[in-house]
C-alpha positions in Angstrom: 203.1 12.4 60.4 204.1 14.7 63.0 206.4 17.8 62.7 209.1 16.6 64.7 208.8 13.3 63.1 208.9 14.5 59.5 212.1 16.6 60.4 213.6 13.3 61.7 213.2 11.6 58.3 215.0 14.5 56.2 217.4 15.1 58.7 216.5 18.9 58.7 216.4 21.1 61.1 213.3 23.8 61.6 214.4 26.8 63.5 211.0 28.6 63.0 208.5 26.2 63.0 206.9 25.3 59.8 206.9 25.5 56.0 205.3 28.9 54.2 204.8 27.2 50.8 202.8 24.3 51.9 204.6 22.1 49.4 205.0 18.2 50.9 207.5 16.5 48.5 210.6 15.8 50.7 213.6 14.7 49.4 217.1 14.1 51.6 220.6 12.3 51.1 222.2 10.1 53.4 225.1 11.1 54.8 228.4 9.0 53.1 230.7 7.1 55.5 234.6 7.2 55.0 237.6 8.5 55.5 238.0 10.0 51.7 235.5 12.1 51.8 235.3 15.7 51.6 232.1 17.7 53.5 231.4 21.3 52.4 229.7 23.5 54.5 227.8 26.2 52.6 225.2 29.0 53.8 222.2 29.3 51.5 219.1 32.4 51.6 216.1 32.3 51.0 214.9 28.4 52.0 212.0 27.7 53.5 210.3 24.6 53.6 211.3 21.0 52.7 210.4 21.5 48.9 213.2 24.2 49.2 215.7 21.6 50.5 214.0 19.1 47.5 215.0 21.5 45.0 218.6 22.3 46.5 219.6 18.4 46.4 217.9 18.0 43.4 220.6 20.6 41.0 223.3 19.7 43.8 222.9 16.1 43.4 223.8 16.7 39.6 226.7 18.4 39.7 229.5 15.5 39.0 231.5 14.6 41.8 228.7 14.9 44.5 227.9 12.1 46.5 225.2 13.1 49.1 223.5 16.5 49.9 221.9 17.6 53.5 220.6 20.9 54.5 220.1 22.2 57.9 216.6 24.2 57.0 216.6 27.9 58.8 213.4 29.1 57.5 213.5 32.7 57.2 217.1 33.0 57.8 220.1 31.3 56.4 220.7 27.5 56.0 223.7 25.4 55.9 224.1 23.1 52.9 226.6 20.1 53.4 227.9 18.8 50.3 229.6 15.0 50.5 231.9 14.0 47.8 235.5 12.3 47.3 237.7 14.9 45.7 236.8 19.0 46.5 233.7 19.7 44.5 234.3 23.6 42.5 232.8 26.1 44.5 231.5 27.8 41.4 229.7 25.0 40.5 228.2 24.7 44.0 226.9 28.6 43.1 225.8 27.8 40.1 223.9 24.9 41.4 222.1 26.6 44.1 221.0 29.3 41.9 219.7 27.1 39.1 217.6 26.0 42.1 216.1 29.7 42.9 218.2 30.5 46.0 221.8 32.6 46.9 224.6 31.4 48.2 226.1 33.6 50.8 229.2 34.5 52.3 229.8 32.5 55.6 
């Protein structure tokens, strides 16, 4: 499978041109559809391959509340998260997620 065409099917975005961990598990959630739903934008260091975006979905995909998960992949710089659920999810938990899956949230 091609670069461009692996992008396509996690819906990430690669700023830099390749994966440093040569890990290949991928793992992406489908946007949700609606008008009750509330999209979170958060910026995430230290990402940078698609095993990295595996493990953010993975802990942020547990937190209660959260419907879908997508990351915007920035390897070697900073990466926006987009968390999809129907009430406000707590930011702390968002934190707490993201560092439970080795990576910083940062201050946009």
């Amino acid at each position: 499978m091609s670069e461009s065409n692996l992008n396509a099917d996690l819906g990430l975005t690669d700023n830099n041109g390749g994966c440093s961990c040569g890990h290949m598990e991928h793992n992406a959630a489908p946007d949700t559809a609606g008008a009750d739903v509330v999209r979170a934008h958060y910026l995430v260091s230290g990402m940078t391959c698609s095993h990295c975006v595996a493990s953010v979905t993975e802990e942020l995909s547990a937190v209660p509340g959260v419907d879908s998960v997508s990351v915007a992949l920035n390897v070697g710089g900073v990466s926006t998260v987009m968390v999809v659920s129907s009430a406000p999810v707590p930011v702390g938990e968002v934190r707490a997620a993201i560092a439970e899956a080795g990576y910083e949230m940062v201050a946009g």
